[in-house]
N, C-alpha and C positions, 0 to 999 in steps of 0.2 A: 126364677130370680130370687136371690135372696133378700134378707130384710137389711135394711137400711142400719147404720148405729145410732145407737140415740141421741149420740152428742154431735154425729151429722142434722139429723133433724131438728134438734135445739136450734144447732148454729143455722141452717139455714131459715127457719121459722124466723129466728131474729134480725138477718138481711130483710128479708120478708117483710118483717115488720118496721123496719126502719123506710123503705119503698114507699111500705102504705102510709109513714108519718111524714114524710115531706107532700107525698100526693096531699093531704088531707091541709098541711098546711097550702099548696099552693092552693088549692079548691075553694079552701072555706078560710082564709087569712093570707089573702093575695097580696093586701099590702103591706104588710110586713115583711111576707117571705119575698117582694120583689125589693125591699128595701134590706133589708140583711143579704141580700147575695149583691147587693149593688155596693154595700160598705164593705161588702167583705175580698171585691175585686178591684177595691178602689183605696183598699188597703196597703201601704207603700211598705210594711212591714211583716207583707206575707208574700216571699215570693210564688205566686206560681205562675205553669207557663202558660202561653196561649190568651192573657188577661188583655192583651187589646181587642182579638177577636171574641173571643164573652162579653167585653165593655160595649162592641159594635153590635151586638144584636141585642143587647139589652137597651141602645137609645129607641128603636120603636116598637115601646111600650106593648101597643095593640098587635102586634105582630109576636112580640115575642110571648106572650102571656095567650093567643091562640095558637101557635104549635106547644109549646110546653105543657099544653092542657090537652092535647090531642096525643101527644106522644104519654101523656100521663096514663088515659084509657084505655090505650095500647099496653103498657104497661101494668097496669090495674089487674087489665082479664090475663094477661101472659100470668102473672104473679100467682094471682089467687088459682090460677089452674094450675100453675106447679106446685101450689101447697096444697090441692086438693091430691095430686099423684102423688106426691111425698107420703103424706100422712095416710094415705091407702097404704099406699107398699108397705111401711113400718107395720100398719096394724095388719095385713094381710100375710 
């Protein structure tokens, strides 16, 4: 296999790291980050699509905030294990 380029692995590192910055805000700054996604779909000056079904599982709270943290962990070990094969390949 050959080696990856570098400005693929920059650029992936940095989706990477953007993953790991909302994980870390829903974890450890739950109420904020459920309050900024809830102004920001209730925002009548942002169209996007699908914002009744996001508004409908953001009204229970307990609900949404344990799968969002469950798929976060999921998430978490998928991530950090493709930046552990990444940054092999490159250095390998």
């Amino acid at each position: 296999m050959t080696q990856p380029p570098l400005g693929f692995l920059i650029v992936f590192l940095l989706f990477s790291f953007l993953f790991i910055s909302n994980s870390y805000k829903l974890w450890f700054k739950t109420e904020e980050y459920y309050k900024d996604l809830y102004a920001s779909l209730t925002n009548e000056k942002i169209p996007l699509p699908f914002k009744g079904f996001f508004l409908k599982r953001l009204e229970n709270k307990q609900s949404w905030l344990f799968w969002q943290k469950a798929f976060s962990l999921l998430g978490i070990v998928a991530v950090v294990g493709m930046d552990v094969l990444v940054v092999s390949a490159y250095l390998g």
